[in-house]
Every structure is written in structure tokens, then in C-alpha cells.
C-alpha positions as CSV (number, residue, x, y, z in Angstrom):
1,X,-26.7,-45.0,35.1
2,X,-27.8,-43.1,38.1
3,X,-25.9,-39.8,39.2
4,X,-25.1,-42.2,42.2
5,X,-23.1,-44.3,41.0
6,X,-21.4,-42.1,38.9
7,X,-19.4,-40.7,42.5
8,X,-16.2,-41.9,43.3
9,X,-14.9,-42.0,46.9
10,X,-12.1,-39.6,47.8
11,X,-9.9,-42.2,47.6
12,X,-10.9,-43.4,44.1
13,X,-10.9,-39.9,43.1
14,X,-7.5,-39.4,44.2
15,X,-5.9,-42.9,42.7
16,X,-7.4,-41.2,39.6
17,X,-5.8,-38.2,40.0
18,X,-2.2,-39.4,40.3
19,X,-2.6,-41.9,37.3
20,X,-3.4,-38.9,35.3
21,X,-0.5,-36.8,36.3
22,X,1.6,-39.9,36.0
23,X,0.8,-40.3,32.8
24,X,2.2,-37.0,31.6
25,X,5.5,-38.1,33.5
26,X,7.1,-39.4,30.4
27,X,6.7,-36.0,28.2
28,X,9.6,-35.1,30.9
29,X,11.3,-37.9,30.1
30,X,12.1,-37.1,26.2
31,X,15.6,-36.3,24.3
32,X,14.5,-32.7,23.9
33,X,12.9,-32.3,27.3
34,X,15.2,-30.7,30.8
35,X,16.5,-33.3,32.8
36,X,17.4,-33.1,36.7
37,X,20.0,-34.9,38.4
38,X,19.4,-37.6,41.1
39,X,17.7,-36.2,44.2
40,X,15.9,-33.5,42.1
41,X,12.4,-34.1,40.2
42,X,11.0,-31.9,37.6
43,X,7.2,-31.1,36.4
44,X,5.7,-28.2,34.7
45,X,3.8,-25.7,37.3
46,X,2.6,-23.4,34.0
47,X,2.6,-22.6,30.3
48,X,2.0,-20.1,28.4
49,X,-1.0,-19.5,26.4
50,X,-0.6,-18.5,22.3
51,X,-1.8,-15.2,21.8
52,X,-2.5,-14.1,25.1
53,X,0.6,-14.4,26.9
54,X,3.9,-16.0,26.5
55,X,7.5,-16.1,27.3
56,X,7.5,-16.1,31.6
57,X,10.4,-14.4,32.9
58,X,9.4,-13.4,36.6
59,X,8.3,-15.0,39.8
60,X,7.3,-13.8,42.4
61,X,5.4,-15.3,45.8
62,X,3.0,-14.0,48.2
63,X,2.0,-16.7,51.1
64,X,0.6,-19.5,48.5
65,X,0.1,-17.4,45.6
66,X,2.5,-17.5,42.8
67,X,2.6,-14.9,40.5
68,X,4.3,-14.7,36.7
69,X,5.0,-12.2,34.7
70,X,5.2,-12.7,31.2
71,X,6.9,-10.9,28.5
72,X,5.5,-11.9,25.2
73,X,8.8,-10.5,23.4
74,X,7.7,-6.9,23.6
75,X,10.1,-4.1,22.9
76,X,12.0,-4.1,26.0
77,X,12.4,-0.2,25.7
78,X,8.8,-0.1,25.8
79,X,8.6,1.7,22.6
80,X,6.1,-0.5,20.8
81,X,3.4,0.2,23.5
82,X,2.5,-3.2,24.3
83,X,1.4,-4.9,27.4
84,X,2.9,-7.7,29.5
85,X,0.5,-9.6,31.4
86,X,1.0,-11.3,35.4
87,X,-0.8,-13.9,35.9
88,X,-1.6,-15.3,39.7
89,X,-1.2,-19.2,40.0
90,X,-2.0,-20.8,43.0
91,X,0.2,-22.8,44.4
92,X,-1.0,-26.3,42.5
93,X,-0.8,-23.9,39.1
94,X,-4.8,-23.3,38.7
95,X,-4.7,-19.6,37.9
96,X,-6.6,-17.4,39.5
97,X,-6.6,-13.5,38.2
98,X,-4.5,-11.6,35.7
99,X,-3.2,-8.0,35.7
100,X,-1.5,-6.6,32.8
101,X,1.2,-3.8,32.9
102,X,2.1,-0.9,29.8
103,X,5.5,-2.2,28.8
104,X,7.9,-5.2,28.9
105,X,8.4,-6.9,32.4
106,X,11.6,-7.8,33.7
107,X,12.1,-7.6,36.9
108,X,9.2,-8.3,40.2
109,X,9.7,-8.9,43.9
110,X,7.0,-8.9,46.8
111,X,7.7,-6.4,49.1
112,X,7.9,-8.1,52.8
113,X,7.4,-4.5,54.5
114,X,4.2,-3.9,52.6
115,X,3.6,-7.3,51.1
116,X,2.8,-4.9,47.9
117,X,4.1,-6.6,44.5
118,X,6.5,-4.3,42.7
119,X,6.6,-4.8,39.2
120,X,9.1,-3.2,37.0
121,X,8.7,-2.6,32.9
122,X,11.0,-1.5,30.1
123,X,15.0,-2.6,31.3
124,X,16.1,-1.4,28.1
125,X,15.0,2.6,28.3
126,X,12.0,4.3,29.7
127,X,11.7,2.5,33.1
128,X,8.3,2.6,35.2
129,X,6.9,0.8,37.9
130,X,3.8,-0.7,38.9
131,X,2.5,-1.5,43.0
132,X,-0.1,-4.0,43.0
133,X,-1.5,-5.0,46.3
134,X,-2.3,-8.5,46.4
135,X,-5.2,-8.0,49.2
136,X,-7.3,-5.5,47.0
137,X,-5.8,-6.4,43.6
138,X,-5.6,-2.6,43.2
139,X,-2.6,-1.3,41.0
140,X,-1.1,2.3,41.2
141,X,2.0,3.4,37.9
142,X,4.9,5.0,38.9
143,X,7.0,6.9,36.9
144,X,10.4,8.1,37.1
145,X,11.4,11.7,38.2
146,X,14.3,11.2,35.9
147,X,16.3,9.4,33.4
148,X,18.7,6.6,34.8
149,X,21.7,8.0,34.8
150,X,23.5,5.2,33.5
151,X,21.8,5.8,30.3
152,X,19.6,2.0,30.0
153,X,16.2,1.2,32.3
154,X,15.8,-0.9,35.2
155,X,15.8,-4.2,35.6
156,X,15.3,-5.9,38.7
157,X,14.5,-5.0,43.0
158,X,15.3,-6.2,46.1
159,X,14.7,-5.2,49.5
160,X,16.9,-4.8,52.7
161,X,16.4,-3.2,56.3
162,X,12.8,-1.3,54.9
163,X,15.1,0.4,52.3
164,X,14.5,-1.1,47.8
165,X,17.5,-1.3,45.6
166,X,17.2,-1.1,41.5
167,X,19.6,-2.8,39.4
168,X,20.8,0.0,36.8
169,X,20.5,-2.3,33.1
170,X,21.3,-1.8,29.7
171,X,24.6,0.8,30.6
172,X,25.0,3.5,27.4
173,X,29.1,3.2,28.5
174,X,32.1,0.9,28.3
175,X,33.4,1.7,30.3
176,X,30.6,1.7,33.0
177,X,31.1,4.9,35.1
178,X,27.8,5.2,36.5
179,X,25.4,3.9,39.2
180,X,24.9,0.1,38.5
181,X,22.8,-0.4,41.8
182,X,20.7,2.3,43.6
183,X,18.1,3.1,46.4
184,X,14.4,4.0,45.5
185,X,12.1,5.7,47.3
186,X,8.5,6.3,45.9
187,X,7.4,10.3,46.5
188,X,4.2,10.7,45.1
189,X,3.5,9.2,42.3
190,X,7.3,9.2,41.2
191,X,10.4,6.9,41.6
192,X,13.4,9.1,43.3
193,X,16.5,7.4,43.6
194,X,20.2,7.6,44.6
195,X,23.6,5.8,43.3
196,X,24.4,3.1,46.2
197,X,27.5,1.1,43.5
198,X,28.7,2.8,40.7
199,X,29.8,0.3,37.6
200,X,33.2,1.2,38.0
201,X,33.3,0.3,41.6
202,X,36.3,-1.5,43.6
203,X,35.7,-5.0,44.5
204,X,37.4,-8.0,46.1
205,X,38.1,-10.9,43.3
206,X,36.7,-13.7,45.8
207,X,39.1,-16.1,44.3
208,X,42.0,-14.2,44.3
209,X,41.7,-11.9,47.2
210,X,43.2,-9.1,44.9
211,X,41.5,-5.5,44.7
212,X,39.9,-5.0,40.8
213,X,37.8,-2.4,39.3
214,X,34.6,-3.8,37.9
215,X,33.0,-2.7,34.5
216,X,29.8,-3.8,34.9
217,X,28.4,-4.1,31.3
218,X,25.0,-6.2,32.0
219,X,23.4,-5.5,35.0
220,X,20.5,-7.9,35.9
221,X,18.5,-9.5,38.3
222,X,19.2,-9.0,41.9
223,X,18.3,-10.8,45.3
224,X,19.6,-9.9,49.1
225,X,21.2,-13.2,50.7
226,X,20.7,-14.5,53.7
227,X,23.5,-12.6,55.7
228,X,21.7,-8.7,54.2
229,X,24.2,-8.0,51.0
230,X,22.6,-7.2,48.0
231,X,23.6,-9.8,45.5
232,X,23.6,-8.2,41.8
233,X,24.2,-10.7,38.3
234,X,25.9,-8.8,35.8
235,X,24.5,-11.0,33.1
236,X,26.7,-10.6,30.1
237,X,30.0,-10.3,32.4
238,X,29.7,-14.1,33.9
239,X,29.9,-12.5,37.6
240,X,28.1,-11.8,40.5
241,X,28.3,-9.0,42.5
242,X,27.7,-8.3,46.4
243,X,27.9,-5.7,48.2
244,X,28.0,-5.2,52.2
245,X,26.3,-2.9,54.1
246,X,25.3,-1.0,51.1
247,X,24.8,3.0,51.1
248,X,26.8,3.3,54.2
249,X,30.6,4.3,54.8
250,X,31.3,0.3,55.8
251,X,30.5,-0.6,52.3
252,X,32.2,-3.3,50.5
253,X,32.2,-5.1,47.5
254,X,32.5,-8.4,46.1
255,X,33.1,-9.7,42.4
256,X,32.5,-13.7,42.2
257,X,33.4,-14.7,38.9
258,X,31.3,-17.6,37.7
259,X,32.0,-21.2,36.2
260,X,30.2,-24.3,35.3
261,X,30.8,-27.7,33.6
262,X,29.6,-25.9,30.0
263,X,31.5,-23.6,30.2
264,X,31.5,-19.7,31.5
265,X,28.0,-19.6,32.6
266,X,25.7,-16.0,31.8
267,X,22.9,-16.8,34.5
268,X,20.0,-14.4,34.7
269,X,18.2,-14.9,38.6
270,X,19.8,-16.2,41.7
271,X,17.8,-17.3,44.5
272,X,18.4,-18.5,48.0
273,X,16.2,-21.4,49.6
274,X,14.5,-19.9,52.5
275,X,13.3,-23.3,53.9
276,X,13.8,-26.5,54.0
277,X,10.5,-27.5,52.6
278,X,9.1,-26.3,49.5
279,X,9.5,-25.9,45.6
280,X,11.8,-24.1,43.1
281,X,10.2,-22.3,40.0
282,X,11.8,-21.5,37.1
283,X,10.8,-20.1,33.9
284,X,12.2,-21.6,30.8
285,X,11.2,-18.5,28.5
286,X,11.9,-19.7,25.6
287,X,9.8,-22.5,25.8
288,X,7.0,-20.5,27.1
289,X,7.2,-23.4,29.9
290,X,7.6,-22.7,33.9
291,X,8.8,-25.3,35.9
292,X,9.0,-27.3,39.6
293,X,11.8,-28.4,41.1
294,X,11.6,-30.5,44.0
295,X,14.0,-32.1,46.3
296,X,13.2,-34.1,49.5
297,X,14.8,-31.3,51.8
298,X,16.3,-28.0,50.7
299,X,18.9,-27.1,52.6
300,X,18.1,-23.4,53.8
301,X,20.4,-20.7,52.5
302,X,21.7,-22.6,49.6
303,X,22.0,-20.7,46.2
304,X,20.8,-21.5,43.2
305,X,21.0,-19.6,39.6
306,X,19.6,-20.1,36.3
307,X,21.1,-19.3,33.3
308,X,23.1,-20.8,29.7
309,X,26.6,-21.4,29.2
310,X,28.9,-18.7,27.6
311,X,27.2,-19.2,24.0
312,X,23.8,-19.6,22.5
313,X,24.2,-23.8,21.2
314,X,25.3,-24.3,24.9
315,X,22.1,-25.5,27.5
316,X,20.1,-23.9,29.8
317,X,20.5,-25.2,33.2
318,X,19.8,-24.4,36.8
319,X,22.5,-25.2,39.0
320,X,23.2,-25.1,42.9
321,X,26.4,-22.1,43.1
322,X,29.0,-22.0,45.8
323,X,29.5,-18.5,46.7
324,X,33.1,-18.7,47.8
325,X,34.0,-20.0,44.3
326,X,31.5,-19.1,42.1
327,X,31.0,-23.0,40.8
328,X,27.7,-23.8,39.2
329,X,26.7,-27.6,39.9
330,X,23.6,-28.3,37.6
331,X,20.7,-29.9,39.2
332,X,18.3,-29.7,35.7
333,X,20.0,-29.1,32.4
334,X,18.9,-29.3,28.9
335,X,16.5,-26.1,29.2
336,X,15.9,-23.7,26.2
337,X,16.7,-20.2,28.5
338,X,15.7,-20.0,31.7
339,X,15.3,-17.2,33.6
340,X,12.9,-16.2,36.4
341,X,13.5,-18.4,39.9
342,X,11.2,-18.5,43.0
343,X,11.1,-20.6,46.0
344,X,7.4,-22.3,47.0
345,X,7.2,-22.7,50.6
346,X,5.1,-25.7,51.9
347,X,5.4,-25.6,55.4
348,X,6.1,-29.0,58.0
349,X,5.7,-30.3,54.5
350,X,5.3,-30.5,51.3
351,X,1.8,-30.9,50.4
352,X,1.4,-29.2,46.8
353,X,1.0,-32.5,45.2
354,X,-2.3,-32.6,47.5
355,X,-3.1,-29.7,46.3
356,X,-2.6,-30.4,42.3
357,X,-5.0,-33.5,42.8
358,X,-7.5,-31.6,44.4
359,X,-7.8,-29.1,41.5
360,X,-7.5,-32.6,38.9
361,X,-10.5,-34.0,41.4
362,X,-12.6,-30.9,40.9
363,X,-12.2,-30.4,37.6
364,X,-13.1,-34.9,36.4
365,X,-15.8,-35.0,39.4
366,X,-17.2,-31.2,40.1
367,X,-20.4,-33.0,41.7
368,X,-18.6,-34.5,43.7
């Protein structure tokens, strides 16, 4: 048979395409597999690979790159002087470099003042953080110039008004009398930073209205919403935490107490959907599978978290939260432990479908 007729049209090529991603539909579709609600769909955007890097836990996303840092069950002290590799999807899932980092990654957020990716290792104890700069793919360690004073590492980072916020994890004290959230500054080639809320802070219960002092026991991921206050999960406590015009004499707090249909929910990331078209990405850690979420329209502004119910038989679910009650509504449930979320913009629309069955087009017909 000539190479000639071995061509398909673009058309053909792209019939072809779908069928095969169709026919993976049905893996989805299994008892043991995550299962979304009406007006949500689900397909994997990544896995891990076997022995050269599993367990995803963050996401982060730089115009259409998505990158993932995966954790591989390292020491999350750091003490066993491993590596955790990041991988850089694009945004159909074809990867496209690697980076690797000396310690166990928890926590990574793009900077949108630089558009530098910050990536932070060892949540436990001994803290440091990489800058890589998506442009060059140059990376620079940070270490820093001292020991948290709460006693743990640092987990996660968010940004507000050209200023970075750490959440202070893995607390040494119950009570927690020390800085659960503070502002970084890089001097050098060192992390300096300054308590912003301390762990035994005074909040606002958001159901009750009544004045409590938190004990923040598991402090986690962080995000900043859409209004400008710094959202912190304290993990292991089944509450959020946010707090208003942090680091400045108008500071206030708020404690949301969580819930969901399982049960008291322990979530580990909370996002909110900056656009109406795009993707959610979440990373199912345990089953060393990340995941898309799509919906018709997000509406922009709405929260979502990830997380498990209060014990370790109960699923792993990602659910859409109202913040004035702290209600999880599942959209996917029946996940192993999901962590990581990110949110895939696709512009006037969403066109990452096009995208997958180009890269399925090029890798059947690569003559073509």
C-alpha cells in the first residue's frame, strides 16, 4: 500500500481520535472508579509513572502550562534526602519538561507579580524553597534564615497586593500559640518572614456570630479569594480560616467550620473558579491519578475543596463549599485522597478537547 493512501483527512483523523478517547470512557464508569454528579464530567488529565514519580499532590498553572508536583511518599521532613519531581503538562496532558526539587513537595503557586513558580519542600520540618521561572526554566534554592517558629515546616503560599503568605504546618504545640500564617520576603538567597495570624488567634464563628479562640492544630493549603482575604485550611481541625486585610491594624478573622453529606469533611486545597470557561484539576494522590473536571459554565468565584470525610473508610470527594456555611456539596465522589486543585482556563471556550485530539492525531498519524 502506498504511503498515500495510508493519510487520513483531518476529519478522519479526528473521528479517530474521539473514538479512541471514547473508548477509555467506561474505565470511568467502574464500581471502584470517582464518579461526578450531573452537570459535571470526569477524565484523567495525568498519571503517575512507577518508579520515577508518583503520588501528585500540587498544581499549579502558568498561561496553558500545567505543572505537578509529585511527592513519591518522601519523608516529609526532608530527612531521607530524596527528590520530588514537577512535571510540566500541557494543557491536553502531553508533558513537556521536568524539574526535580531536594525534599518532599507540598505546597506550589505561580506567582502573578513575577509569573515565577514558587515551590515549597519539607511541611513537616526543615522548610526550603525553590523559584523556577517558567520562561528560562532556570531554578534558584532558598533557604530559611530561621527555624519556623511554630516548631513544624511550611506548607503552602499565596499571594496578595505584591506581598506572599506561608501557611505555618505541622505546629510542635496544643495548644497553638504561635504564627500559623506569615509574610515572606526573599533577601538574598534566604526566606525572612514575619507572624501575620498567630494559631491562637480570635476569630468570628461564621455560623454563630460569637467571638472564639482558634487552636489551629493542622495548618494547610492556602488560597486568597476573590474579595483579597487569605483563605487558610486547617486540615485536621475541619475549618477554614480567613482573614481580612491581613498584617494591618483592620485585621480580622474568620473560622468557617466545615460539613458535608459524609460527615465532618478534612479537605486539603480550596480553590476559587476564576472564569467561567475552563477546567478543574485535581490530584487523587493516592491513586497516583490527576483528574478533569468539566462543567458547561463555571460560575466565577465559586469555591470548591477537596478532601475526605472525618475518617479514613469515608470517600474522597471534591465538592462545591458555601462560604457563609461552610457546606460541602460533592460534585465527584468515590476518590482515594485527593488533594492538589487548579483551575484550566480556556478562554471564549473551551477548546482542550481540540487540543487532546491533536496530540492523539500526532502521535497515530505523525506523517501526516
Amino acid at each position: 500500500m502506498s504511503i498515500t493512501s495510508l493519510r487520513m483527512t483531518t476529519s478522519n483523523c479526528v473521528v479517530a481520535s474521539a473514538a479512541m478517547l471514547l473508548s477509555v470512557a467506561p474505565a470511568l464508569g467502574q464500581a471502584n472508579a470517582p464518579t461526578p454528579v450531573p452537570g459535571y464530567t470526569l477524565s484523567v488529565f495525568a498519571t503517575g509513572v512507577v518508579g520515577k514519580y508518583t503520588a501528585p499532590d500540587s498544581i499549579a498553572v502558568y498561561h496553558d502550562h500545567v505543572y505537578i508536583a509529585y511527592g513519591d511518599g518522601n519523608d516529609p521532613t526532608g530527612a531521607d534526602g530524596k527528590t520530588n519531581m514537577v512535571i510540566e503538562y500541557t494543557r491536553a496532558g502531553q508533558k513537556v519538561y521536568s524539574f526535580t526539587v531536594k525534599g518532599h513537595n507540598d505546597g506550589m503557586k505561580v506567582n502573578p507579580y513575577t509569573h515565577k513558580l514558587w515551590v515549597m519542600q519539607n511541611e513537616d520540618a526543615n522548610p526550603n524553597l525553590v523559584v523556577f521561572d517558567p520562561e528560562t526554566r532556570e531554578k534558584k534554592l532558598y533557604s530559611f534564615a530561621a527555624p519556623p517558629q511554630a516548631g513544624g515546616g511550611y506548607d503552602d503560599i499565596t499571594f496578595r497586593n505584591g506581598k506572599v503568605y506561608l501557611s505555618a504546618s505541622n505546629p510542635a504545640h496544643n495548644p497553638n500559640n504561635e504564627p500559623a500564617i506569615v509574610e515572606a520576603r526573599l533577601e538574598g538567597s534566604q526566606v525572612v518572614v514575619k507572624p501575620v495570624l498567630w494559631g491562637n488567634a480570635t476569630a468570628t464563628n461564621i455560623l454563630t456570630g460569637q467571638p472564639v479562640t482558634l487552636n489551629l492544630q493542622d495548618p494547610d493549603s492556602m488560597t486568597t479569594s476573590p474579595g483579597g482575604e487569605l483563605v487558610l485550611d486547617s486540615q485536621g481541625d475541619s475549618e477554614l480560616v480567613m482573614v481580612r486585610k491581613p498584617g494591618t491594624s483592620q485585621q480580622s478573622v474568620l473560622q468557617i467550620p466545615l460539613s458535608s453529606p459524609y460527615g465532618q469533611p478534612q479537605i486539603d486545597d480550596t480553590l476559587f473558579t476564576p472564569d467561567s470557561d475552563g477546567f478543574i484539576l485535581v490530584s487523587d494522590t493516592a491513586a497516583d491519578i490527576t483528574y478533569k473536571i468539566r462543567k458547561k459554565v463555571f460560575v466565577p468565584g465559586q469555591a470548591y475543596s477537596a478532601g475526605v470525610a472525618g475518617s479514613s473508610a469515608a470517600p474522597g470527594f471534591v465538592g462545591r463549599l458555601d462560604v457563609e456555611f461552610g457546606q460541602l456539596t460533592p460534585i465527584v465522589s468515590g476518590m482515594n485522597s485527593p488533594h492538589g486543585l487548579a483551575f484550566v482556563k480556556t478562554g471564549d471556550g473551551d477548546d482542550s478537547l481540540i487540543d487532546e485530539l491533536k496530540v492523539v492525531c500526532e502521535l497515530l498519524f505523525p506523517n501526516l
